[in-house]
C-alpha positions as CSV (number, residue, x, y, z in Angstrom):
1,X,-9.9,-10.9,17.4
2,X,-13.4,-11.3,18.7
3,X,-13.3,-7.9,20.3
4,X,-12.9,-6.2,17.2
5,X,-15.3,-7.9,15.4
6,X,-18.4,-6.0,15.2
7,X,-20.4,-7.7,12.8
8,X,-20.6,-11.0,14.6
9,X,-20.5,-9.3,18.1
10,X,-23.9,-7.0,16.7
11,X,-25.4,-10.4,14.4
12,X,-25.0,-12.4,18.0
13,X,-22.6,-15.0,17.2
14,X,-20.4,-16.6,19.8
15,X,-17.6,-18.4,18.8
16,X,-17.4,-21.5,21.5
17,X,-14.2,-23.1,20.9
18,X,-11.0,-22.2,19.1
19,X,-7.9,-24.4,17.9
20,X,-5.7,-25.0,15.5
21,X,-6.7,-25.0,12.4
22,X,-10.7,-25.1,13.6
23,X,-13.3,-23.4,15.2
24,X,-17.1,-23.5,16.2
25,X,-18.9,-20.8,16.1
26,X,-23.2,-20.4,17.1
27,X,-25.7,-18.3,16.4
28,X,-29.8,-17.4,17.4
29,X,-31.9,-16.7,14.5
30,X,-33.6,-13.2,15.4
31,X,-36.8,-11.4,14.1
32,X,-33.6,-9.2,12.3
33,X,-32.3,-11.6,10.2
34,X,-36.3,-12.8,8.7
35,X,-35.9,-12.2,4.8
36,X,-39.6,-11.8,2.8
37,X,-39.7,-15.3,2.5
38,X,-40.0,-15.8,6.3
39,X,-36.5,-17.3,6.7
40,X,-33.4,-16.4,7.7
41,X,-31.2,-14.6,5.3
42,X,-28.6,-16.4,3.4
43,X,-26.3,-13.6,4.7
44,X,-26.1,-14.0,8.0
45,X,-25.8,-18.0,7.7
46,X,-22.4,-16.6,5.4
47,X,-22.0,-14.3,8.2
48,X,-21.9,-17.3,10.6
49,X,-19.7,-19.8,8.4
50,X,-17.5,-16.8,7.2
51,X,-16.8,-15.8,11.4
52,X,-16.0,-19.5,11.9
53,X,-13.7,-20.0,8.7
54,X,-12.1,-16.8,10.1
55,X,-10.9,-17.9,13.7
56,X,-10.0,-21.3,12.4
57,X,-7.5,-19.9,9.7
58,X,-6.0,-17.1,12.4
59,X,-4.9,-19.9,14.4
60,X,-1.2,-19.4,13.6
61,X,0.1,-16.3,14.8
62,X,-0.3,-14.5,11.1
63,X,-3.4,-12.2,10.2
64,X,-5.0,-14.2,7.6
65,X,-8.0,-12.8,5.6
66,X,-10.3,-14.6,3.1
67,X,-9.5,-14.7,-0.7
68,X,-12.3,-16.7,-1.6
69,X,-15.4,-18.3,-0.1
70,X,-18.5,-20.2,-1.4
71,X,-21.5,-21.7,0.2
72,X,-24.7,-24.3,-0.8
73,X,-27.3,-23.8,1.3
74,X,-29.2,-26.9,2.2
75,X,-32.5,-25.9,3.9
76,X,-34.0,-22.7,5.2
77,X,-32.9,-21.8,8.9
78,X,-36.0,-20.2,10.4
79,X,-36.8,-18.1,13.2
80,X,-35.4,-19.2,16.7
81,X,-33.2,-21.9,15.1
82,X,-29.9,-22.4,16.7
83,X,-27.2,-22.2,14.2
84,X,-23.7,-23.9,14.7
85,X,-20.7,-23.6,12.6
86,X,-18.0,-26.3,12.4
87,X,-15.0,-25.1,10.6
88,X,-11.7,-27.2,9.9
89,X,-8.9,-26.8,8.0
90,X,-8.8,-29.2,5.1
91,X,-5.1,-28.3,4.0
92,X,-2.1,-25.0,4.1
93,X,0.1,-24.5,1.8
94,X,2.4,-21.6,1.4
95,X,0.9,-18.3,2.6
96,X,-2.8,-20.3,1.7
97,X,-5.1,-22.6,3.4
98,X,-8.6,-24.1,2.2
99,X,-11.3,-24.5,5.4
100,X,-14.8,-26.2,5.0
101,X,-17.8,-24.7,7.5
102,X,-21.1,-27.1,7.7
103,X,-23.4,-25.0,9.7
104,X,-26.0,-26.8,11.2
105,X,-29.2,-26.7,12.7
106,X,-29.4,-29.7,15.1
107,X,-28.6,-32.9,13.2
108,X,-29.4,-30.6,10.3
109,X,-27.4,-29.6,7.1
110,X,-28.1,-25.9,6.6
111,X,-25.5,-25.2,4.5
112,X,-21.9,-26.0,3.1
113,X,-19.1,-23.6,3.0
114,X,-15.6,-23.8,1.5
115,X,-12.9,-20.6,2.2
116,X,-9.5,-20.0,0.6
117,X,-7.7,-18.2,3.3
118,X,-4.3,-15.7,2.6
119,X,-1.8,-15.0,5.1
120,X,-1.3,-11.1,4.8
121,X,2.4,-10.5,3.9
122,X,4.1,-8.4,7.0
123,X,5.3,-5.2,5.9
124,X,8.7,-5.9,6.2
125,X,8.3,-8.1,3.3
126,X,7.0,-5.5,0.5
């Protein structure tokens, strides 16, 4: 999945560990990503969260894509901050699952995400 996805490959983000149900994903916070406030910009921490929320709900075997996502950001990440992403799955159900992200800076609380994943119906099934 990595391999095809651009975005993260281009925004730097590794993803570090993969597993059922979770992943971890890190990321550099570049001179690119400096809003007009001199911080990073909230999208690429969503960027970062969202890449983690999606290997950790395309554990199972079935392409799963977000339905919904939200995120609280809890301090500014600044330039050269190391940015980690912690996503687990909090439940499934059906074709859905909900996954929480922290992404953190250090000990740090940058921000709090919540995804609603889908399974994507195969086409066999209409």
């Amino acid at each position: 999945m990595y391999a095809g996805d651009l975005a993260s490959q281009r925004a730097g983000v590794t993803v570090d560990e993969v597993a059922p149900g979770r992943a971890t994903a890190r990321m550099t916070v570049t001179r690119d990503m400096i809003n007009g406030h001199d911080i990073c910009h909230g999208g690429f921490v969503f960027l970062l969260a969202d890449t983690a929320f999606a290997f950790a709900c395309n554990t199972y075997g079935t392409p799963t894509v977000a339905e919904a996502c939200d995120i609280v950001f809890v301090r500014a990440a600044k330039l050269g901050d190391v940015l980690t992403a912690v996503a687990a799955e909090r439940t499934r159900y059906g074709r859905s699952g909900i996954y929480d992200v922290t992404v953190t800076c250090g000990d740090e609380v940058v921000a709090e995400f919540r995804g609603k994943s889908r399974e994507l119906r195969k086409s066999s099934e209409g």
